[in-house]
N, C-alpha and C positions, 0 to 999 in steps of 0.2 A: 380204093382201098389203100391205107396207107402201109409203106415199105416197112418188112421185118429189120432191114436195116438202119431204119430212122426210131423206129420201136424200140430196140434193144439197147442203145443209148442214155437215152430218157430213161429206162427200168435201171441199168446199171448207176445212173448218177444220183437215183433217188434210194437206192442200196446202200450206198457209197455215203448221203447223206447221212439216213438214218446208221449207219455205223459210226460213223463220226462223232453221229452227237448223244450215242451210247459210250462212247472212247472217252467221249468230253467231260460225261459226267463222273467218271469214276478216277478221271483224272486228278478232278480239283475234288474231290471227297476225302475228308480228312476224319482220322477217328479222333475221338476224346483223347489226350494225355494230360491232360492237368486237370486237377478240381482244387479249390479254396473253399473252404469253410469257415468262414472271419461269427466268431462268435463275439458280442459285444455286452455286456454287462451293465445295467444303470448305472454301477459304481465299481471302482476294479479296472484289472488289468483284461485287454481285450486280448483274443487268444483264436489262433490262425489253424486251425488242423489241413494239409495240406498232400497233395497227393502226386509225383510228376512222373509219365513214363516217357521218356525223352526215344525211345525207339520202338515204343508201341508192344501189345502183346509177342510173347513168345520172346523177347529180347535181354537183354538185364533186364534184373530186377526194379521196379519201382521205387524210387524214393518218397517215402511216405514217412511226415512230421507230423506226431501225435502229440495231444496234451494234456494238462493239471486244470480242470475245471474247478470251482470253489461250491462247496459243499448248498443245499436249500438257496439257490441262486436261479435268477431267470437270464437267459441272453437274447438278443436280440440276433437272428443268424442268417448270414447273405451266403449265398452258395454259386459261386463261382464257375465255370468249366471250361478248357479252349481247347483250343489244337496249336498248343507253344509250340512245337517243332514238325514238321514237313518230313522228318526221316521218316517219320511211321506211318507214310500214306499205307492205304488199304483198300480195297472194293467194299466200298458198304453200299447200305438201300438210301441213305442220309448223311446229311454233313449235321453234326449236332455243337453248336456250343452255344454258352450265353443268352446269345442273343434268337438265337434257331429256336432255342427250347422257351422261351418268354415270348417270342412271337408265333408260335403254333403249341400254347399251350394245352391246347385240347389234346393231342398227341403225345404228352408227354406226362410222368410223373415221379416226382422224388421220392423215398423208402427211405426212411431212418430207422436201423434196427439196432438196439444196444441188448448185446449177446452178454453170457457167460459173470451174471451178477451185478454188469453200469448197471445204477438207479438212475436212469433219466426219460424224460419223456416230450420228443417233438410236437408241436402244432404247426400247421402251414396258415401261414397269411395268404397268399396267395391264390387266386379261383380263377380257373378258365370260365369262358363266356356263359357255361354251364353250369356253373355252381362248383364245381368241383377240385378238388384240390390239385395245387402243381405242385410246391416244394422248395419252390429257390429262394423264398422270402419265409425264415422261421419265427417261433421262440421254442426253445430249450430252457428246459425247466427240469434242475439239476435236484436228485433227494441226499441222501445220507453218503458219507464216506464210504466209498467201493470203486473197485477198478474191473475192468472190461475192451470189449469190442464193442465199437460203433458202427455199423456196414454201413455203407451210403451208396446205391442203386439209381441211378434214372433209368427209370423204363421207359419205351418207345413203344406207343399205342396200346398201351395196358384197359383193362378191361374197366372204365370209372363206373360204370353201372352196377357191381357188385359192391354191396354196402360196407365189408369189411374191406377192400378195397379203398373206397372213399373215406375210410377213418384209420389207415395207414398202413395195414396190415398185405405185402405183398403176398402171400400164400396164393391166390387166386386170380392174380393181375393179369396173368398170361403177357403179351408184346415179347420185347427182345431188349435185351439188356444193352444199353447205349454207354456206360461205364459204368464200373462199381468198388469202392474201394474201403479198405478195413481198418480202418485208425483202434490203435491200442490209447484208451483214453483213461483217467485215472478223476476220482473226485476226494480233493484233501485239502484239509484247511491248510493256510501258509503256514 
């Protein structure tokens, strides 16, 4: 029968591991602070709405660059997102930027919502293995002269089986919000 003293070792170092490599992950786990929205135009000036929290929730406010979209216009729209800065580590369940949310697209989905009178309206280019929409790859397809809010959401593991859901509508998405940010956007001719 082997020794309680040779046992106890062995249990403590495989404790010891798995803390570690619980420590480890939440170490290098960074949340969102930047997102890019490069909206680009057939013709026209291309136009960047931009979003940066350089110390994470709860800290200063965000720096957020809104813009002059051009009226009955379509754009072509890449969506960006990182972790620019390290001050705002955090314990999350995910590391999500760019590249996280493009290579486990099934887990992830973009929300365009233009609030309080924008006339505009997203399409996603973009489908997980599944048919279903991501978001990082758009067109914007701008109506009549009017200013507003554009909210821009990624959700993390949202619910793509609900059909309102799949046609962009977050109401019923459920997951957990991975960033979200509110550009004041305006649509006028030069």
């Amino acid at each position: 029968m082997p020794s309680p003293t040779r046992f106890f070792p062995a249990l403590a170092l495989c404790i010891a591991l798995d803390s570690c490599e619980n420590n480890h992950l939440d170490v290098y786990e960074e949340p969102i602070n930047s997102m890019f929205y490069v909206l680009t135009p057939d013709s026209g000036q291309k136009v960047i709405l931009n979003f940066i929290d350089n110390d994470g929730i709860g800290g200063q406010p965000a720096l957020v660059n809104s813009g002059i979209l051009a009226p009955n216009t379509t754009y072509r729209g890449e969506l960006l997102i990182g972790t620019a800065n390290t001050v705002a580590l955090a314990k999350l369940e995910h590391m999500a930027d760019s590249t996280s949310v493009t290579g486990q697209p099934e887990l992830h989905q973009v929300f365009f919502e233009p609030n309080n009178g924008l006339e505009l309206v997203t399409s996603c280019l973009d489908i997980d293995k599944n048919g279903n929409p991501v978001g990082m790859q758009t067109t914007l397809t701008t109506g009549s002269i009017s200013e507003g809010e554009l909210v821009i959401s990624i959700i993390h593991k949202p619910n793509k089986q609900v059909t309102a859901v799949m046609n962009g509508n977050r109401t019923r998405a459920g997951g957990s919000i991975d960033v979200e940010a509110t550009f004041q956007v305006t649509i006028a001719s030069n």
